[in-house]
N, C-alpha and C positions, 0 to 999 in steps of 0.2 A: 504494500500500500504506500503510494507516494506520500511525503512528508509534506502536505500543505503549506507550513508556517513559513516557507520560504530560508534560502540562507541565513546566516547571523554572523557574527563578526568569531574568529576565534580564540577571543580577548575573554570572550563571557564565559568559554566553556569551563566546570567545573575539573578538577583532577578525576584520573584515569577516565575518561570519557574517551570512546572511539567514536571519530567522525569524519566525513567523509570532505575531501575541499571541494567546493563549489567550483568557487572563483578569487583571481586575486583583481585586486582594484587598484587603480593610479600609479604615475611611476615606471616609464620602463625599465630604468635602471635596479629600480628592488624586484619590477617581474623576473628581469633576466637571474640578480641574483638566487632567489629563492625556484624557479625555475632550474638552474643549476645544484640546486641543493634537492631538486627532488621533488619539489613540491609542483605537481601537475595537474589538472583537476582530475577526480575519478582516485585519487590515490588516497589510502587510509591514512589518516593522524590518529596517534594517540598522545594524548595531555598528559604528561609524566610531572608539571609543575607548574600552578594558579594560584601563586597567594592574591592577586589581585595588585601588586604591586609590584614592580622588580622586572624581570626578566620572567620569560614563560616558557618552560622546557618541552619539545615534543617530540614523541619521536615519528621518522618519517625512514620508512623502508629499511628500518632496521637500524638507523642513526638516530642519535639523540641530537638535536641541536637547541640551539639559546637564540629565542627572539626577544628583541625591544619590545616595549606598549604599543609603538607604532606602526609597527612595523605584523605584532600579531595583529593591529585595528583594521588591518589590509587584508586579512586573507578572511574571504568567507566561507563557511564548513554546513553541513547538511548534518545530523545526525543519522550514522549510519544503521543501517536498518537490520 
């Protein structure tokens, strides 16, 4: 069943959350970087770290990486189903 609510930013998501990228938005320079790190639409994230502040850790294809606030406020995710 399709996820109605539409994407959301993956800033919000809480920890260990699996979810899926939408889309990323603005910026071709963070597309390409983040795009080289993996991040494709269709590809699973999991949220390994959300305090809400700080750095946000996720992992993506089997890498952990570290995003900025702004830089998560760009990628949008689908909760995967």
């Amino acid at each position: 069943m399709p996820n109605n609510a539409g994407p959301i930013y993956s800033s919000l998501k809480l920890l260990g959350t699996n979810v899926i990228l939408d889309s990323l938005c603005e910026g071709n320079e963070l597309n390409r970087r983040l795009t080289s790190l993996g991040f494709t639409p269709g590809i699973g994230i999991e949220i390994v770290q959300n305090y809400g502040f700080g750095p946000m850790i996720v992992n993506v294809r089997g890498t952990r990486i570290a995003l900025g606030r702004g830089e998560a406020a760009k990628i949008f995710v689908q909760k995967e189903e």
